[in-house]
C-alpha positions in Angstrom: -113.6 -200.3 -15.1 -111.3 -197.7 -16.2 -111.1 -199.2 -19.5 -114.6 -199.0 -19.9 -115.2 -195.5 -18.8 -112.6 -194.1 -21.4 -114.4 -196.7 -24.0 -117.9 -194.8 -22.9 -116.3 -191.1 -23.5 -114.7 -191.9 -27.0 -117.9 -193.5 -27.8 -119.8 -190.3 -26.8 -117.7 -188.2 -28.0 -117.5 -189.8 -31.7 -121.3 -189.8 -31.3 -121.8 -186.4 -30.7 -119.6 -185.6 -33.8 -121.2 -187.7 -36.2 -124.4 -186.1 -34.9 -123.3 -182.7 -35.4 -122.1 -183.1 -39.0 -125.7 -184.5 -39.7 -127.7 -182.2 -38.4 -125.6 -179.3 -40.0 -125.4 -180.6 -43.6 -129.6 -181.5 -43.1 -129.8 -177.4 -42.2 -127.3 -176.6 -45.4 -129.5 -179.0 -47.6 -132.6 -177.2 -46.2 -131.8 -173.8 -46.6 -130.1 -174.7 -50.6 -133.7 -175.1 -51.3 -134.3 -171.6 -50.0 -134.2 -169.3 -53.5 -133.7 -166.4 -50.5 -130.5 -168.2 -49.4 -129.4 -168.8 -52.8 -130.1 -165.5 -54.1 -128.4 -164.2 -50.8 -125.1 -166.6 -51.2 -125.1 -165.3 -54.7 -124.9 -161.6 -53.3 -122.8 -162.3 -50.8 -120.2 -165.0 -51.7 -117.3 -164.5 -49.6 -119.0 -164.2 -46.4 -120.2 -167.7 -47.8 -116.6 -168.7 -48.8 -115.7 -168.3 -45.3 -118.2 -170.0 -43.7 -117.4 -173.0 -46.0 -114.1 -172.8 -45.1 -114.4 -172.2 -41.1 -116.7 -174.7 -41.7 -114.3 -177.7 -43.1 -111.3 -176.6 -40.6 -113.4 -177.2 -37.6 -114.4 -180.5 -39.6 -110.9 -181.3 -40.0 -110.2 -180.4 -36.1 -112.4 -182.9 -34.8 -111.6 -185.5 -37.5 -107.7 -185.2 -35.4 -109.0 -185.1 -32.0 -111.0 -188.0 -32.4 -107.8 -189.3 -34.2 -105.6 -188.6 -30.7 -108.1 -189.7 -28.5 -107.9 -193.4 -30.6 -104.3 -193.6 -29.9 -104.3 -192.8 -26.5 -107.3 -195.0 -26.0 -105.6 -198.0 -28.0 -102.2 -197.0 -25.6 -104.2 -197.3 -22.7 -105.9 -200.6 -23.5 -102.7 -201.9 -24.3 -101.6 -201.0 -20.6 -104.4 -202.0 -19.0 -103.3 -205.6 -20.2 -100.3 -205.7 -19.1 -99.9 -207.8 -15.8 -99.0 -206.3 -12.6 -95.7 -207.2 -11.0 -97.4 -208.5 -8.5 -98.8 -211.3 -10.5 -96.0 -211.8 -12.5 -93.9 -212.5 -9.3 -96.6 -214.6 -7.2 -96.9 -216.5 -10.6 -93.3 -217.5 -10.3 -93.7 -218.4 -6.8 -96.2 -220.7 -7.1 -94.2 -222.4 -10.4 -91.5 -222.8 -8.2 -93.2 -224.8 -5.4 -94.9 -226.7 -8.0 -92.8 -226.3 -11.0 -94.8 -228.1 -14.6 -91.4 -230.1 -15.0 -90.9 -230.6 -11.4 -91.1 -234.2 -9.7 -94.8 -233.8 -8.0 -96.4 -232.6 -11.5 -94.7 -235.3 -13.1 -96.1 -237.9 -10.4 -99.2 -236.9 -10.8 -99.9 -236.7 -14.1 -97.8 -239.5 -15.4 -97.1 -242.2 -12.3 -99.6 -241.7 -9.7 -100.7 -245.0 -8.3 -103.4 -244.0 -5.3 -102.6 -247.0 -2.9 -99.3 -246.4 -1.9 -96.5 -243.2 -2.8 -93.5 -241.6 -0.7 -95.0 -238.7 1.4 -92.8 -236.6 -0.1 -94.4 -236.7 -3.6 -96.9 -234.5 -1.5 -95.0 -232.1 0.7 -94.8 -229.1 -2.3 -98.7 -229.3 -2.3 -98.8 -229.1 1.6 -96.2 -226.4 1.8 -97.9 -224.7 -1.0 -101.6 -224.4 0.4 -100.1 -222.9 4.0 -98.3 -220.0 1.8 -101.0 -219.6 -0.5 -103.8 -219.6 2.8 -101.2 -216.5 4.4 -101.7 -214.6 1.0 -105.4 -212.9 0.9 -104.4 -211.0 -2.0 -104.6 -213.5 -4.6 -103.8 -212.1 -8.4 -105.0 -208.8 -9.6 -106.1 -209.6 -13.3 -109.5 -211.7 -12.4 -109.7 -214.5 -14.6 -106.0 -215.5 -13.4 -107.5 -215.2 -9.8 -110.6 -217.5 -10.9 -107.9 -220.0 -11.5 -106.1 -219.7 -8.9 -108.9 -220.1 -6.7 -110.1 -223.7 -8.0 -106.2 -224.8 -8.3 -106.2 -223.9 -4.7 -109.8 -225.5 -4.0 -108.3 -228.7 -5.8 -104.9 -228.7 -3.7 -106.7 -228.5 -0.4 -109.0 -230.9 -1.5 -106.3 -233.9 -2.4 -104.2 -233.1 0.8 -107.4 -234.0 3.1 -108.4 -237.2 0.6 -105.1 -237.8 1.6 -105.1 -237.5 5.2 -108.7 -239.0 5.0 -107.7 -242.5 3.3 -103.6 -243.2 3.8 -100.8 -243.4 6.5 -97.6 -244.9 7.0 -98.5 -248.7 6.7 -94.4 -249.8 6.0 -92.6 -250.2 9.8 -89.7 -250.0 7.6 -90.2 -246.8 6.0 -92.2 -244.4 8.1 -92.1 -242.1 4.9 -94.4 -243.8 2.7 -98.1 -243.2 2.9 -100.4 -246.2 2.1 -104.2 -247.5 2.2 -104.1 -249.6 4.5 -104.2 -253.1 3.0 -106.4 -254.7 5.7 -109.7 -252.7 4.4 -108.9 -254.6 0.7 -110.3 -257.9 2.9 -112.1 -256.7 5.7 -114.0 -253.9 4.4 -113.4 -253.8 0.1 -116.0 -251.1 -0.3 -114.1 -248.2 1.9 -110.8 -249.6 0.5 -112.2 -248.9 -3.0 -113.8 -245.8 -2.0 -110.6 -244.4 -0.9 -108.9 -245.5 -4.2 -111.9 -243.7 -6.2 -111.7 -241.1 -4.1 -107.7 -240.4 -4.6 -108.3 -240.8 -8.3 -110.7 -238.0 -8.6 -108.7 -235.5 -6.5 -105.4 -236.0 -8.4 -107.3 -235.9 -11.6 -109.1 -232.7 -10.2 -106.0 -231.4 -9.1 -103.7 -231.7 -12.7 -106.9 -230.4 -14.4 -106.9 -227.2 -12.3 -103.2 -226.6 -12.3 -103.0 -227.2 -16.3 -106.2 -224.6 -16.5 -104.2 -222.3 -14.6 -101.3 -222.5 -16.1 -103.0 -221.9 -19.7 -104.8 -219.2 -18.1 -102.1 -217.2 -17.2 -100.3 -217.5 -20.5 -103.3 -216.6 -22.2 -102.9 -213.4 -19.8 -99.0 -212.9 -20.7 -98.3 -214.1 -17.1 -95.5 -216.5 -18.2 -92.6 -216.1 -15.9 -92.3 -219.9 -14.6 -90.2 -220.3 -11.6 -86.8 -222.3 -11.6 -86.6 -225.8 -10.0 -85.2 -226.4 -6.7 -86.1 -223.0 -5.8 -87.0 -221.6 -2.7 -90.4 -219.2 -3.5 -91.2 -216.2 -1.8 -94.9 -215.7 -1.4 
């Protein structure tokens, strides 16, 4: 909004110049056609002389505050596009609970099998969506926040497909989350339901966080948190 308001001014401003400097040279043209004014310039010339040259300086004087007022606008767009600290830290945060090189990216885009995977695969995403839902604040440059949004959309959205289709199914390791194997016999259609389902969230879910992440380089958002890391959001 601000950007836009000094945009409008400069634009006005350059406007009303350019308009001035018309209309003036159209009343010069008008009265050179005069023989009056011409006899008159020839009987008094240096009144003329310094009218021409009052006449360039203020010219000149608005050609350089024009000139001032394109630097400072240009200063303050390039400002205006540099992200907050606020962003640039919550950015970090959220790389650090789910860092692009970390072990539930890789999982997910690389090794995700949707009947069976160690609950801990998905613990960053759970931990992640409580801290995110205790932040209203979000990101201050918008089309970061519009990211954010759906990543956080797509998170929430695999964690209940995920409380919705799997649970421990392995006595021997209560830690591993499963479909349970009975529905591939007794009822194949849920049992490939929840496998569709699964698919569609984690595939949702990369293609959100990838957007976001692209986003906020395009944005000069690029400080990625460290691995093993404990965020602060």
């Amino acid at each position: 909004m601000q950007q836009g308001g000094v945009t409008e001014r400069f634009s006005a401003s350059s406007a009303a110049v350019v308009t001035g400097l018309v209309a003036d040279t159209a009343a010069v043209v008008a009265l050179l056609a005069s023989d009056t004014f011409r006899q008159w310039c020839k009987d008094y010339w240096i009144i003329s002389a310094i009218l021409s040259i009052a006449l360039i300086y203020v010219v000149i004087a608005l050609l350089e505050s024009n000139l001032r007022k394109t630097v400072e606008l240009r200063a303050l767009e390039r400002r205006l596009r540099e992200p907050s600290l606020h962003d640039r830290t919550f950015f970090s945060a959220i790389t650090t609970s789910l860092h692009p090189d970390g072990r539930t990216v890789e999982w997910l885009k690389h090794n995700f099998i949707c009947t069976s995977f160690e609950d801990s695969l998905v613990d960053p995403l759970d931990a992640l969506k409580r801290s995110l839902l205790r932040d209203p604040r979000g990101f201050d440059n918008e089309e970061i926040e519009a990211a954010y949004r759906d990543l956080v959309t797509n998170i929430t959205r695999f964690i209940d497909s995920v409380g919705n289709h799997m649970w421990s199914d392995y006595p021997l390791n209560p830690h591993r989350l499963a479909i349970p194997r009975e529905w591939e016999l007794s009822d194949p259609d849920r049992y490939q339901g929840a496998m569709d389902d699964l698919n569609a969230r984690s595939r949702d879910l990369v293609d959100s966080y990838d957007a976001f992440l692209l986003v906020a380089q395009r944005n000069r958002v690029t400080e990625v948190g460290v691995i093993g890391a404990t965020p602060v959001i």
